[in-house]
C-alpha positions as CSV (number, residue, x, y, z in Angstrom):
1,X,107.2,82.0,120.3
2,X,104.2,81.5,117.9
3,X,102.2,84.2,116.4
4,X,99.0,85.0,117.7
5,X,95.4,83.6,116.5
6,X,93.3,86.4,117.9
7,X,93.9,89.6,115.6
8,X,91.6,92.2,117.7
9,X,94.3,94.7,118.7
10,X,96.8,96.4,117.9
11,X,99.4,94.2,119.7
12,X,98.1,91.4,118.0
13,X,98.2,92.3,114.7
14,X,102.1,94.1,115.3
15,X,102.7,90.3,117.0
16,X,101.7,88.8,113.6
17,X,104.2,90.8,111.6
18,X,107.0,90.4,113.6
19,X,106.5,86.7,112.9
20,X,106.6,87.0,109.2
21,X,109.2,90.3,108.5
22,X,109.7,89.3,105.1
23,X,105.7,90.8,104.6
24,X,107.7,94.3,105.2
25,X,109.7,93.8,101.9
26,X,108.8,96.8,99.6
27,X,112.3,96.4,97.2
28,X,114.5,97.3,100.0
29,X,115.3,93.9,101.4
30,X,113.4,92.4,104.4
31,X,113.8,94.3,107.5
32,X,116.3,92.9,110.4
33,X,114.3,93.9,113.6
34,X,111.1,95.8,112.1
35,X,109.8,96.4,115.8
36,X,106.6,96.8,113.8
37,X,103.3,99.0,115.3
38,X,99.9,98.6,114.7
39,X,97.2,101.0,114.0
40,X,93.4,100.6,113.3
41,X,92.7,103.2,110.0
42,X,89.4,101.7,109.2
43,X,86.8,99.2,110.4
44,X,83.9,98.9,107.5
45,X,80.9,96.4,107.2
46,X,83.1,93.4,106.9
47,X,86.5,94.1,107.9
48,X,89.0,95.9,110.2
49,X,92.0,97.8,108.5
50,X,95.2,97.6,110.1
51,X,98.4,100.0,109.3
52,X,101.5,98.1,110.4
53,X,104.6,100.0,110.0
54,X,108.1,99.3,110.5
55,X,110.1,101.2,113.5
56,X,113.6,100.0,112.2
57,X,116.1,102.5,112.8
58,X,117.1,102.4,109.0
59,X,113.4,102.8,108.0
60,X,112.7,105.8,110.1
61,X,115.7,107.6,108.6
62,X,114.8,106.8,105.0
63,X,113.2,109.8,103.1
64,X,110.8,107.4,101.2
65,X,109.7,106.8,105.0
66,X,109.4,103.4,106.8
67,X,108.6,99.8,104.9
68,X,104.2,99.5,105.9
69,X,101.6,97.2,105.4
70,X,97.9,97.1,105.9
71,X,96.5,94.0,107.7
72,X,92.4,93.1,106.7
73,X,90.8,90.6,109.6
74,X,87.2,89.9,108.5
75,X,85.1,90.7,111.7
76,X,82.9,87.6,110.6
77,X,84.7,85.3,108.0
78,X,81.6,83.1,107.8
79,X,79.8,86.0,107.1
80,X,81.6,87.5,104.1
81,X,79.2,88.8,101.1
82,X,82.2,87.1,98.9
83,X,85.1,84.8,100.2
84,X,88.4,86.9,100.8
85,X,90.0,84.7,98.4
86,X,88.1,86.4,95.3
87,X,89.5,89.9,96.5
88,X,93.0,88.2,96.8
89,X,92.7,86.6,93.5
90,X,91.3,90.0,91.6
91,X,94.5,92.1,93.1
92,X,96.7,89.3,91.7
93,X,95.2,89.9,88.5
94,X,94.8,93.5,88.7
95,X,97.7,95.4,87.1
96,X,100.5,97.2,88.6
97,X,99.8,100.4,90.4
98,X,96.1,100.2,89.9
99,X,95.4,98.5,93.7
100,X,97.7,97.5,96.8
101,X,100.1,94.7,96.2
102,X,98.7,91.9,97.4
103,X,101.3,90.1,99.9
104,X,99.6,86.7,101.7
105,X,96.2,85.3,102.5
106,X,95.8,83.5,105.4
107,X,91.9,81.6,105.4
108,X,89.9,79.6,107.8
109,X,87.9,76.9,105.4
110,X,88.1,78.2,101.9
111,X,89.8,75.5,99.8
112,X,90.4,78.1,97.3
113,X,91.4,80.8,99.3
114,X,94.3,78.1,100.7
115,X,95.8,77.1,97.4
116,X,96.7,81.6,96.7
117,X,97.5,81.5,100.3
118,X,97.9,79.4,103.5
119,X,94.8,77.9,105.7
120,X,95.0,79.0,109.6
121,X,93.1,77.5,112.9
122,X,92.8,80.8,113.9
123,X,91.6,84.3,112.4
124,X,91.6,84.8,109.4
125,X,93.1,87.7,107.5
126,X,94.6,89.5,104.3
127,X,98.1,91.2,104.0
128,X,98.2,93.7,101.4
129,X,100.7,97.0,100.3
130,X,99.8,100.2,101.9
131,X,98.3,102.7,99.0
132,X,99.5,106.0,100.1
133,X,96.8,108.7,99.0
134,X,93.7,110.3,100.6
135,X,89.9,110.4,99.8
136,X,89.7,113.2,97.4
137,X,86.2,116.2,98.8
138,X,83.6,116.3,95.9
139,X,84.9,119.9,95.0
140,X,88.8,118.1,94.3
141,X,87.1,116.4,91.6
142,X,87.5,118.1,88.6
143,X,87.5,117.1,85.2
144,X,91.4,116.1,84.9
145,X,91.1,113.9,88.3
146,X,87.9,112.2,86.8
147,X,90.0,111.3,83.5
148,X,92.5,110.4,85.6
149,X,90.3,107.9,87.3
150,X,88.9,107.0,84.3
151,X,92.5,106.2,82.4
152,X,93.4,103.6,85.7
153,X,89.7,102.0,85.3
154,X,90.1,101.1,81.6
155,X,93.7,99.7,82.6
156,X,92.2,97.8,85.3
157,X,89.8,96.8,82.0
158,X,92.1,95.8,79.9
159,X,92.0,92.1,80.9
160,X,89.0,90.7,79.1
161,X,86.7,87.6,79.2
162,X,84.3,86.4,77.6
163,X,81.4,85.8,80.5
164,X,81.3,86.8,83.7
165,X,81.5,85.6,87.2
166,X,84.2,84.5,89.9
167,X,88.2,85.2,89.3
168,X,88.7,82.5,91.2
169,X,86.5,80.4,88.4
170,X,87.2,81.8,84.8
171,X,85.9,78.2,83.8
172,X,82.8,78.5,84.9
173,X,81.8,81.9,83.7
174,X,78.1,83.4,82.7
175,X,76.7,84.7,80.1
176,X,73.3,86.7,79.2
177,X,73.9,89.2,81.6
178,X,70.6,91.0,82.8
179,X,69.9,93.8,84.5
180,X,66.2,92.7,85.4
181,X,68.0,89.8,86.7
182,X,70.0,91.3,88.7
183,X,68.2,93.6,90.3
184,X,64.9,91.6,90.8
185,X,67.5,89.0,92.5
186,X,68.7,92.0,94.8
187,X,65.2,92.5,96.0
188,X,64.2,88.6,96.5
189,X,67.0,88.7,98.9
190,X,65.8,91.9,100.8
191,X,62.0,90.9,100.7
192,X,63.6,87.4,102.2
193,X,65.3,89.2,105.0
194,X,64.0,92.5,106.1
195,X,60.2,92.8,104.3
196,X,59.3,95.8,106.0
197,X,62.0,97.4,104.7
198,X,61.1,96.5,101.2
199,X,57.1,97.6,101.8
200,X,57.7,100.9,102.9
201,X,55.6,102.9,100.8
202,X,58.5,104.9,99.0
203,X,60.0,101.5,98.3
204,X,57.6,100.0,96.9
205,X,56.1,103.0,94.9
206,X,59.5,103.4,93.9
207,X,60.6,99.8,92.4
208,X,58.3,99.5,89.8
209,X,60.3,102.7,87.9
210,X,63.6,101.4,88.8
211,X,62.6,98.1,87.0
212,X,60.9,99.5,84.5
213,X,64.8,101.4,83.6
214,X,66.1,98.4,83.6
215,X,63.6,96.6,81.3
216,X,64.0,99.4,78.8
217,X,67.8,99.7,78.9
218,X,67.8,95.5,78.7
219,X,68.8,95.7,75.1
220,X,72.1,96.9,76.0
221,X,73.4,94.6,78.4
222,X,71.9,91.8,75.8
223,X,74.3,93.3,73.4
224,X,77.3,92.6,76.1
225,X,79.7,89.7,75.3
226,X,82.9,91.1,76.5
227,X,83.2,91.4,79.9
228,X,86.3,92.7,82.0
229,X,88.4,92.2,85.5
230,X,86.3,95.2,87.7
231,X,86.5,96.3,91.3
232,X,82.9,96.2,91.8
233,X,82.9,98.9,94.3
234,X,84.8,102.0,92.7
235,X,82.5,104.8,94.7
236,X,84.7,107.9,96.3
237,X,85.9,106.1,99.8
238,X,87.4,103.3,98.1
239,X,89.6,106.0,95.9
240,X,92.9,107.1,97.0
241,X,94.7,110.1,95.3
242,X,98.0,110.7,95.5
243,X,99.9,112.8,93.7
244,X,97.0,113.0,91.3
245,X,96.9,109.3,90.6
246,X,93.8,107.7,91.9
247,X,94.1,104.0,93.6
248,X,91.9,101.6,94.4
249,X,91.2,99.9,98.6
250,X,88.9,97.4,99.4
251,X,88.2,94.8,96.5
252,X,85.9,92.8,98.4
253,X,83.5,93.1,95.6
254,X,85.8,92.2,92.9
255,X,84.8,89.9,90.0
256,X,84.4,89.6,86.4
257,X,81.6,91.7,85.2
258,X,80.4,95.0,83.2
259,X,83.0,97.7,83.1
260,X,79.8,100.3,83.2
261,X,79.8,99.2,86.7
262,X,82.8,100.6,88.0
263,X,82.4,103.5,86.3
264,X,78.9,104.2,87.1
265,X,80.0,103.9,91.1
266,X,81.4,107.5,90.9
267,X,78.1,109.1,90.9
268,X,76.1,111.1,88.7
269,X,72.0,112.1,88.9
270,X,72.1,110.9,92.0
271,X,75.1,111.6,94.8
272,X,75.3,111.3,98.1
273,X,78.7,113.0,100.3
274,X,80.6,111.0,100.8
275,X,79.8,108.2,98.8
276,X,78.9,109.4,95.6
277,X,79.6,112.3,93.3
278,X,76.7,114.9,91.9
279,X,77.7,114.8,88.5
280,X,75.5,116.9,85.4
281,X,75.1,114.6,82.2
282,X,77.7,117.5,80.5
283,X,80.7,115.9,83.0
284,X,79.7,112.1,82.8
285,X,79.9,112.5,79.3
286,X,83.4,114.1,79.1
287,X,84.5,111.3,81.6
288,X,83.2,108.4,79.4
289,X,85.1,109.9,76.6
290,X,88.2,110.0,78.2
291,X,87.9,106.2,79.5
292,X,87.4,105.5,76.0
293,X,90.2,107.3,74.8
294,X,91.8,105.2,77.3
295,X,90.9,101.7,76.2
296,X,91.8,102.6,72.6
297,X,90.3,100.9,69.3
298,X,90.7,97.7,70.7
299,X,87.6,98.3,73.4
300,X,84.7,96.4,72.4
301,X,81.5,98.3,70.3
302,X,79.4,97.5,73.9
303,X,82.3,99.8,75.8
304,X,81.4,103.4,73.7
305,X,80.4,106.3,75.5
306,X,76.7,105.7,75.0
307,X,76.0,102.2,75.8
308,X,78.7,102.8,78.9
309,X,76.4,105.8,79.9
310,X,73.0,103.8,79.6
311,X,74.5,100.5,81.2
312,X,76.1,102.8,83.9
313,X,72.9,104.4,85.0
314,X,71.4,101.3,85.5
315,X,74.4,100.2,87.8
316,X,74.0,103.3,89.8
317,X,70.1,103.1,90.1
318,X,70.4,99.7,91.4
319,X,73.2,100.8,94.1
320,X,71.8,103.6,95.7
321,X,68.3,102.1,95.9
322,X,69.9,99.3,97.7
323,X,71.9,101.0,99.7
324,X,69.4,103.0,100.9
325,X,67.4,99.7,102.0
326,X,71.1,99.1,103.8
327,X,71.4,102.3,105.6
328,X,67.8,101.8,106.8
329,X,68.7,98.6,108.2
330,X,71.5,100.5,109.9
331,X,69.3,102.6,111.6
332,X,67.1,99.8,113.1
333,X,70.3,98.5,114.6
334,X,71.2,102.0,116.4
335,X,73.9,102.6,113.8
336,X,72.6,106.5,114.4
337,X,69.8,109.1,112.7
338,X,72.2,109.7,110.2
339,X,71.5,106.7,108.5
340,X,67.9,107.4,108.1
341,X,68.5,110.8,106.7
342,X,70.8,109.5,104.2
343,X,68.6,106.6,103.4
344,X,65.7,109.1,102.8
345,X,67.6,111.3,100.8
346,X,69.1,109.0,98.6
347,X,65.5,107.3,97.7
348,X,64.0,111.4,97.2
349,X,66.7,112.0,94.4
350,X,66.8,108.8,92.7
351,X,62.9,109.3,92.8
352,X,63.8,112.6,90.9
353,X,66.3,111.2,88.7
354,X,63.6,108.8,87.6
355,X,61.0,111.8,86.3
């Protein structure tokens, strides 16, 4: 019997595991006849989540619970914003406890995604610990659970490069990061794609202030020459808190790059339910302090609370205004209303958060 190639149900994906037990292995030994099930917990803009867990008699008497394992199967490999094997790569880097564990990466034509893993004819996909925890409301965030957040962030920091770029390429790294750059890159790419989107009047009354903050706060990322291992997307949904500790899900965006980044993603001036938090300058600044306290001495001069602050809201400007252009999009495609009124009222309070 050979495992299947299709991974589009829940049979499928329980099929898989039952082929490869030893993926079940959390410290207590591989299971003998796991009789695994499959269930969908998520399906996002570029993969499906799958919760396997193990039905073993054993298991489902143990009071830590039964041995599970969360399955990712791109819904279009080809059509990845980043190849799986960067996320793979970042949560082998990443240290202990701070994302899932990651346990085998199966590709379909990604040299480099073959030599951490193993290449398949078939679907690809990403095995990876379960991170037990929930998304935490905006009012469970208090001060102590955003210091908490910040204390895993500048251990997820703590390995340091040089430039920035790829995991999967620390030889080839960047330097002269710019936010001009980066952002003026962003909306080539939109105005290549969907140019209505980018010339609807808000948009386009509103760019020239969002560039203009990045032109003025340019000095500081010229000053940046130590650059860190980040998870790129660290907004609310990707957080898991359990037992007060916050965990990190989805990596896809992974890489090498500005730690204001990750925590910028958290919110601030502007917020959105339940992406990002409303945060007053009064809390951002207590939660930059305590990441600092975090990373000790040793953080670089670029990583203090002010630079971190100025760098961050740059980072979060840049998001929203291009998520907004995404939700949009959404909307065209009959993703629902929603997405309109969110687009909307993301670009009304960065437009306020500009004044």
């Amino acid at each position: 019997m050979t495992a299947p190639r299709e991974l589009t149900t829940a049979e499928s994906v329980a099929s898989l595991v039952a082929h490869h037990p030893e993926w079940l292995d959390d410290g207590r030994g591989v299971p003998a006849e796991p009789s695994p099930d499959a269930t969908l917990i998520g399906s996002g803009e570029s993969y499906a989540a799958w919760l396997v867990v193990s039905r073993e008699l054993t298991d489902l008497r143990d009071p830590r619970g039964p041995r599970r394992v969360v399955v990712r199967v791109p819904h279009r490999p080809d059509e990845l914003p980043r190849p799986m094997s960067e996320e793979f790569a970042a949560l082998v880097a990443a240290p202990e406890g701070v994302g899932p564990r990651p346990i085998h990466l199966a590709t379909a034509g990604d040299p480099v995604g073959a030599e951490l893993g193993s290449t398949t004819g078939g679907t690809a996909y990403m095995v990876v610990e379960h991170v037990p925890g929930q998304v935490r409301p905006p009012a469970a965030w208090t001060d102590d659970l955003l210091a908490a957040h910040a204390g895993q962030l500048a251990r997820l920091h703590e390995l340091t490069f040089d430039g920035y770029g790829d995991v999967t390429a620390t030889d080839r790294l960047r330097h002269g990061l710019s936010m001009v750059r980066a952002g003026e890159a962003g909306l080539q790419w939109w105005s290549d794609h969907h140019p209505r989107l980018v010339a609807a009047p808000d948009v386009a009354a509103l760019w020239p202030r969002v560039r203009a903050l990045f032109a003025a706060t340019e000095p500081e990322f010229e000053r940046l020459e130590q650059f860190c291992l980040t998870h790129g997307d660290a907004a609310v949904p990707n957080i898991l808190v359990s037992g007060g500790v916050p965990r990190y899900v989805d990596w896809e965006w992974a890489g090498i790059g500005d730690p204001a980044r990750d925590l910028a993603f958290i919110g601030g001036a502007v917020w959105l339910d339940p992406w990002y938090l409303r945060l007053t300058p009064e809390r951002v600044g207590r939660y930059l302090e305590a990441y600092c306290a975090a990373a000790g001495p040793a953080a670089a001069p670029t990583s203090e609370p002010a630079a971190l602050a100025a760098r961050g809201r740059c980072w979060l400007v840049n998001e929203v205004f291009f998520v907004a252009l995404h939700f949009r999009r959404q909307a065209e495609r009959g993703a629902g209303p929603e997405y309109a009124d969110r687009a909307d009222t993301l670009l009304a309070r960065l437009a306020l958060a500009l004044d």
